[in-house]
C-alpha positions, -999 to +999 in steps of 0.1 A: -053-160+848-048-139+817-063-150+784-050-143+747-075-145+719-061-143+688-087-120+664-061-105+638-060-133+604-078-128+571-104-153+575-097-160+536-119-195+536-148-176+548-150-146+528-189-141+526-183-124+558-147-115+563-146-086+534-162-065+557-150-078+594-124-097+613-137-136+615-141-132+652-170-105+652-186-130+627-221-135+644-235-166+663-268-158+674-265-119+671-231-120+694-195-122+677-182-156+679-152-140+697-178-130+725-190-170+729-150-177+736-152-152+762-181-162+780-168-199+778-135-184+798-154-163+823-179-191+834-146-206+851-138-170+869-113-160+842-120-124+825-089-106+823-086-110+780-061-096+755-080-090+723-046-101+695-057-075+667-047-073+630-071-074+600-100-045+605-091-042+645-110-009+639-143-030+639-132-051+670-123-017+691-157-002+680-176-029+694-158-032+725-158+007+734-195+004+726-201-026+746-218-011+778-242+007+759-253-021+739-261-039+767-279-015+788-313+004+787-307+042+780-331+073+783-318+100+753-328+135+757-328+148+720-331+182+729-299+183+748-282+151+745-282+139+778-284+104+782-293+084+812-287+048+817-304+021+832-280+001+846-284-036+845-260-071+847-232-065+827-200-084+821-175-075+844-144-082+824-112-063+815-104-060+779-067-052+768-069-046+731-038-052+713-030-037+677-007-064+668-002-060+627-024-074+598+006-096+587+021-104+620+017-147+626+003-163+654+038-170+674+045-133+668+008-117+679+016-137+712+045-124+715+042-092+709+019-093+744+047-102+765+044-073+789+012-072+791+013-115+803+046-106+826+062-132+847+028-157+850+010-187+837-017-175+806-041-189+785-046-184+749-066-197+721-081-188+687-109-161+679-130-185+658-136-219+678-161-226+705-164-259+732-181-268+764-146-278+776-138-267+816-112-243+815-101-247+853-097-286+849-077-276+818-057-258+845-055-281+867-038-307+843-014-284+835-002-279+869-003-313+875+022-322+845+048-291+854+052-284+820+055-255+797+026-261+776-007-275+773-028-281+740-060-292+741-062-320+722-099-329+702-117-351+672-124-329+648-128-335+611-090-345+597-086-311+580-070-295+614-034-308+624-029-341+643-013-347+674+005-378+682+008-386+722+031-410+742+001-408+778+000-373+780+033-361+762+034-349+726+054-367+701+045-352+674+026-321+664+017-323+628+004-289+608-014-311+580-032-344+590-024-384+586-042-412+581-052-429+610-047-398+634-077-393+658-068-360+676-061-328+665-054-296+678-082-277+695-064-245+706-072-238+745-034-237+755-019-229+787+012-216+786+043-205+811+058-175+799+095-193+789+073-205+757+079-167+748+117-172+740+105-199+715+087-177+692+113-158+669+094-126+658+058-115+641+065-138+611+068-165+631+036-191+634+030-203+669+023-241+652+050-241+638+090-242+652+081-231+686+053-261+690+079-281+676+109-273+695+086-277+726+074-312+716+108-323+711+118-312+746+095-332+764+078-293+770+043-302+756+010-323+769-020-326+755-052-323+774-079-346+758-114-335+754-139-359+741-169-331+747-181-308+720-157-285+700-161-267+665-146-244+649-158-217+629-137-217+596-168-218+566-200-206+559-209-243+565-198-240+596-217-204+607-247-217+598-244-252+617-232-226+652-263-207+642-287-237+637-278-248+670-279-213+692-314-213+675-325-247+688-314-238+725-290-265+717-255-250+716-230-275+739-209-245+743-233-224+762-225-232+798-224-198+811 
């Protein structure tokens, strides 16, 4: 199944780092945090990404047409250039990357990879979260349900949006938190492709009228996960990822 990570916003609330780089090649123990995501998707068999781009994508194409040779031994001949390589494991994944506008919104970046997703069921999620959730008993719920889309529903601090459920079904998909809400918004959708025709154009935000209009069709489950999730959205939050990669204790490691 295809995968959408979104890696094209500002990053503004963590601008020690995102002057000079996208948020999602922000480091985790010396790997992008948008490389974590990945490896969470391809433990479950899934490694057929679309890399969203906006903000700096020149940094995100570098490392990615660079990728093999960073993570390979290599023999340089200085006299003549020749290089040999020692090849070793790599990832075998296919990488589509997608130049999809510094201002363009989250509704319109997915959008905008409509051929590329076609007539089939995809996955997407943000470039700057990380969980030890399973991504095929995601899909398996969403099968099971029928429906059009699938959030991933998680307790996280109240400054993400809430979601209120009815069982599975949505109700209501709030942008700013309320009290006494428990679950928010953890990205880790799965999507039919009819959610396309619910997103406007590039200035439209995906959590906004197209997560609504779906809610209020009846369109929307959430998929609870009580395991670990965090995102990556301060420098608080980079250094409590890194303090636990460097403990050997990092729940989202489960490749």
């Amino acid at each position: 199944m295809k995968t959408i990570i979104l890696a094209g916003g500002l990053g503004t609330r963590l601008q020690e780092e995102t002057t000079v780089k996208p948020k999602p090649m922000v480091e985790i123990g010396g790997q992008p945090i948008l490389w974590h995501i990945m490896k969470i998707y391809a433990m479950y068999g899934h490694t057929d990404f679309a890399i969203a781009m906006g903000y700096k994508s020149e940094i995100i194409r570098s490392y990615f047409l660079n990728y093999y040779y960073h993570h390979c031994n290599m023999t340089v001949n200085l006299g003549n250039g020749k290089i040999e390589i020692e090849d070793g494991d790599h990832d075998d994944w296919n990488v589509y990357l997608a130049d999809t506008g510094d201002k363009t919104q989250t509704g319109g970046r997915i959008k905008r990879l409509r051929n590329w997703i076609g007539n089939q069921t995809f996955m997407f999620t943000y470039g700057d979260g990380v969980s030890d959730i399973n991504i095929n008993e995601l899909i398996k719920f969403h099968r099971k349900n029928g429906r059009l889309a699938t959030v991933t529903a998680i307790r996280p601090p109240f400054r993400f949006g809430s979601i209120v459920t009815d069982g599975d079904y949505v109700q209501r998909f709030l942008e700013k938190p309320i009290a006494g809400e428990n679950w928010a918004s953890g990205g880790f959708f799965v999507l039919e492709p009819d959610v396309l025709d619910y997103i406007s154009g590039d200035d439209m935000p995906w959590e906004w009228k197209p997560l609504e209009h779906l809610t209020n069709e009846g369109q929307l489950v959430a998929y609870r996960h009580e395991g670990f999730w965090q995102c990556m959205d301060t420098i608080r939050d980079v250094q409590y990822l890194e303090g636990l990669w460097s403990q050997g204790k990092a729940p989202w490691k489960i490749w």
